[in-house]
C-alpha positions in Angstrom: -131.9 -23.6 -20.0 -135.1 -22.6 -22.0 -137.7 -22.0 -18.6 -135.0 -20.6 -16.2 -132.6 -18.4 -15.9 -129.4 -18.6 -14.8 -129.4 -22.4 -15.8 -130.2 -25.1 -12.9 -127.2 -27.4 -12.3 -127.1 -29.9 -9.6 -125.1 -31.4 -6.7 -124.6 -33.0 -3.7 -123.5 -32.3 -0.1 -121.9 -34.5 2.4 -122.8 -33.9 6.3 -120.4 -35.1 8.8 -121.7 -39.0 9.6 -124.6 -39.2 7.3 -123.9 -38.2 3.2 -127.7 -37.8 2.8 -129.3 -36.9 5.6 -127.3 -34.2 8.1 -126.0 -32.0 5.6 -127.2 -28.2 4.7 -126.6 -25.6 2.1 -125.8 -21.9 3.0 -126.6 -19.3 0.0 -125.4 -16.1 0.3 -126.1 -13.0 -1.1 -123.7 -9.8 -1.1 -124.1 -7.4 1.6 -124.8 -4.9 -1.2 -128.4 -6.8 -2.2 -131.2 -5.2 -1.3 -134.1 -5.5 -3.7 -136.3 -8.2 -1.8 -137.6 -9.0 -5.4 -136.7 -13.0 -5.5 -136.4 -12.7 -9.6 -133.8 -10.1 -9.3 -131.5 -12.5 -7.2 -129.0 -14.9 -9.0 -128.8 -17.8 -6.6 -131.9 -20.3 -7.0 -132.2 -23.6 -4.9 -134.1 -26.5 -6.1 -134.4 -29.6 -3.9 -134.4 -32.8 -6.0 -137.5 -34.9 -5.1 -138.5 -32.2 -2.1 -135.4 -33.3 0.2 -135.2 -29.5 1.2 -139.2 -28.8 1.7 -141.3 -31.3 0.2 -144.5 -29.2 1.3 -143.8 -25.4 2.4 -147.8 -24.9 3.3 -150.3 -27.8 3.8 -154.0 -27.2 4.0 -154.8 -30.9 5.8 -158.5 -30.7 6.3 -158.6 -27.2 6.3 -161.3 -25.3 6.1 -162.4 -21.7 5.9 -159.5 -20.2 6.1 -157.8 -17.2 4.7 -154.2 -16.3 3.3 -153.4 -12.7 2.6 -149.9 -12.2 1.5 -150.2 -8.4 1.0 -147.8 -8.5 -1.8 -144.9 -9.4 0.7 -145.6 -13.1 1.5 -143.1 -15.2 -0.4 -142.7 -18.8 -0.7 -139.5 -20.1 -2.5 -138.0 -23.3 -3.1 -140.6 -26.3 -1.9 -141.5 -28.9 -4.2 -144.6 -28.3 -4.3 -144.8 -24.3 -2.2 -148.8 -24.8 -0.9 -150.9 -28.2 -1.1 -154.7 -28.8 -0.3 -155.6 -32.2 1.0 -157.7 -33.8 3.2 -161.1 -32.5 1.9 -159.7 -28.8 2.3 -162.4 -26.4 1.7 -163.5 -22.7 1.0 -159.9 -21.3 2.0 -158.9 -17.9 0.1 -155.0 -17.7 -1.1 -154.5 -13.7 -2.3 -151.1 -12.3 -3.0 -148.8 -14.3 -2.0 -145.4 -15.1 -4.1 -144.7 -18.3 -5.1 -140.9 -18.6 -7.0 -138.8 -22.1 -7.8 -141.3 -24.4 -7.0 -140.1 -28.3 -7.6 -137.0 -30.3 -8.1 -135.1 -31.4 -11.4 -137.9 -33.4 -11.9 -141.5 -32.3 -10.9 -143.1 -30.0 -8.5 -145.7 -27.4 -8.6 -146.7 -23.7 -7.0 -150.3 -25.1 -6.0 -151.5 -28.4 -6.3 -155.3 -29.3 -5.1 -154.8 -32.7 -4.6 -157.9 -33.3 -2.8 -159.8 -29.8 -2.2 -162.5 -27.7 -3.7 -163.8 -24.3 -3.5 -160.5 -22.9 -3.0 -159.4 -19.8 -4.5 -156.4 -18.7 -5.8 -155.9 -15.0 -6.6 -153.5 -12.1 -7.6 -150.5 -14.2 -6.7 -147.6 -15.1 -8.5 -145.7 -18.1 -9.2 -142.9 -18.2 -11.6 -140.0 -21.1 -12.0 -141.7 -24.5 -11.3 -140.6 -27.4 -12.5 -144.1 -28.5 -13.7 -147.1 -27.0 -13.5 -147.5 -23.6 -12.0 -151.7 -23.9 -10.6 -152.7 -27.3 -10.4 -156.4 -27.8 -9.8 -155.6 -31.5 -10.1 -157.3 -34.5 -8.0 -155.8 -37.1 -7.1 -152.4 -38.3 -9.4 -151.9 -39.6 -12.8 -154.5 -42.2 -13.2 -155.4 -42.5 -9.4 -158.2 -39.9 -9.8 -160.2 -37.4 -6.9 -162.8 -35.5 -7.9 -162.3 -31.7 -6.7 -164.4 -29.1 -7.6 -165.7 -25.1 -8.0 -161.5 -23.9 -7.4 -160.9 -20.7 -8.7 -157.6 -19.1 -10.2 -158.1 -16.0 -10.3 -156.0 -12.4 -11.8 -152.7 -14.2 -11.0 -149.4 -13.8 -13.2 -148.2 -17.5 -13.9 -144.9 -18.2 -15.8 -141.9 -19.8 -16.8 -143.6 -23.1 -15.7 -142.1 -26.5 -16.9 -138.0 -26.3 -16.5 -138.1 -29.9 -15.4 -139.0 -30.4 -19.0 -135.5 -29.4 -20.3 -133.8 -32.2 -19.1 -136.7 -34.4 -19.8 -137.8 -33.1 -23.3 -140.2 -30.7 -23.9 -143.8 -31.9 -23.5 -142.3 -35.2 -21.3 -143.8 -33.6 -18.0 -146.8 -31.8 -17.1 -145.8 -27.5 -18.0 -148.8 -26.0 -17.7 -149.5 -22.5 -16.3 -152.5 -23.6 -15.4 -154.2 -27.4 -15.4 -157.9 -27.9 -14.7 -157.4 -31.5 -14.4 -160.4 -33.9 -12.4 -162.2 -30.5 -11.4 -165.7 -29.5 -12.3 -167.4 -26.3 -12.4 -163.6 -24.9 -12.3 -162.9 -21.4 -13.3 -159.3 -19.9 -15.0 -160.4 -15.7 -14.9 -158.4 -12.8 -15.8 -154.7 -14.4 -15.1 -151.7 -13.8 -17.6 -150.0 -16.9 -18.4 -146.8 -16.8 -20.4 -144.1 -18.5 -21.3 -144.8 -22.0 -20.6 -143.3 -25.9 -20.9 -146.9 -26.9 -22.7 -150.2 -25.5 -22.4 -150.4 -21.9 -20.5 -154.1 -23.3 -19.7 -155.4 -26.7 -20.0 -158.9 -28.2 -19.2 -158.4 -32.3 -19.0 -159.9 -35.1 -17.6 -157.8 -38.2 -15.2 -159.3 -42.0 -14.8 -158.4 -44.9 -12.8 -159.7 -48.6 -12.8 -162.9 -47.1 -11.1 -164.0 -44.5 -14.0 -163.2 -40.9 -14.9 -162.9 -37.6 -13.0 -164.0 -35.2 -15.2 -163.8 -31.6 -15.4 -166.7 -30.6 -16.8 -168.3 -26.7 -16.9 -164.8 -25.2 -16.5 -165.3 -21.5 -17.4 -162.3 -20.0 -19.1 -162.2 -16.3 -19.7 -160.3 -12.6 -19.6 -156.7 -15.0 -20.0 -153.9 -13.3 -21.0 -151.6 -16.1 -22.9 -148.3 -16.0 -24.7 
């Protein structure tokens, strides 16, 4: 379909005893495969709703802490791949690989649901279902203020396939969504190939107010 390549298709296994539950999937690759590039590999697993891996990293609470992939850290296939909750704080994510992030329906790379002064930098994520960096508080309309979250020199596309099924513009595609974050900062990434916006600064409310994201700082983008 239009955001990934080959096109996603879906199914369902039955376990022995329990159709939904005790059942797994085994993918292959030939013996011959070698390139540990994920992008060069045809078989792609999505799990619908995060059955598979709703969460493949969770920052609970965390703080101070730092992730360096080194260029060989990959995380594939979780509905949403790394998550920061819990009042996380000053944690450093650098060089890790993010690829086929969500289900048919949702499902992001990164999502700060409830952190600030995180930092996201020269990583990659390519083939969510939704949004690709998400420095979003809280969920639609049930607003948390983050803030001071940094993406930073990543390479962010072919966000939004969920939206093929959905129509276009139906779910959130952004490469990047500054969404309830203040004093928020988008530097240096290239962003292409996108559902909707490659980067978009936005605000979220509830029955309490508005989380704003006010003094985002937005510069040295490359977007196609």
């Amino acid at each position: 379909n239009t955001w990934s390549s080959p096109s996603c298709g879906s199914f369902i296994t039955f376990g022995p005893g329990d159709a939904f539950n005790n059942s797994a999937i085994v993918a292959r690759l030939p013996d011959s495969v070698t390139d540990p590039d994920p992008d060069h590999h045809v078989v792609k697993i999505a799990c619908q709703g995060g059955t598979c891996a709703h969460v493949l990293m969770l920052f609970s609470g965390a703080s101070n802490v730092n992730v360096f992939g080194g260029g060989s850290m990959y995380l594939k296939y979780g509905y949403t791949s790394a998550v920061f909750t819990g009042g996380a704080s000053n944690v450093i994510f650098d060089n890790v690989k993010i690829h086929a992030a969500g289900g048919r329906d949702y499902g992001q790379c990164i999502r700060t649901s409830d952190g600030s002064n995180i930092t996201i930098r020269n990583s990659t994520c390519s083939e969510s279902a939704s949004e690709g960096i998400a420095f979003y508080g809280g969920g639609n309309g049930s607003c948390t203020q983050v803030h001071d979250n940094i993406a930073e020199n990543n390479l962010v596309y072919n966000t939004g396939f969920a939206s093929s099924g959905n129509g276009a513009g139906s779910v959130l595609d952004d490469g990047i969504i500054i969404k309830s974050c203040n004093n928020c900062t988008a530097r240096g990434n290239t962003v292409h190939d996108n559902g909707r916006q490659g980067i978009k600064v936005t605000a979220n409310w509830n029955a309490g107010g508005t989380c704003s994201s006010n003094n985002a700082l937005i510069e040295q983008n490359t977007i196609s």
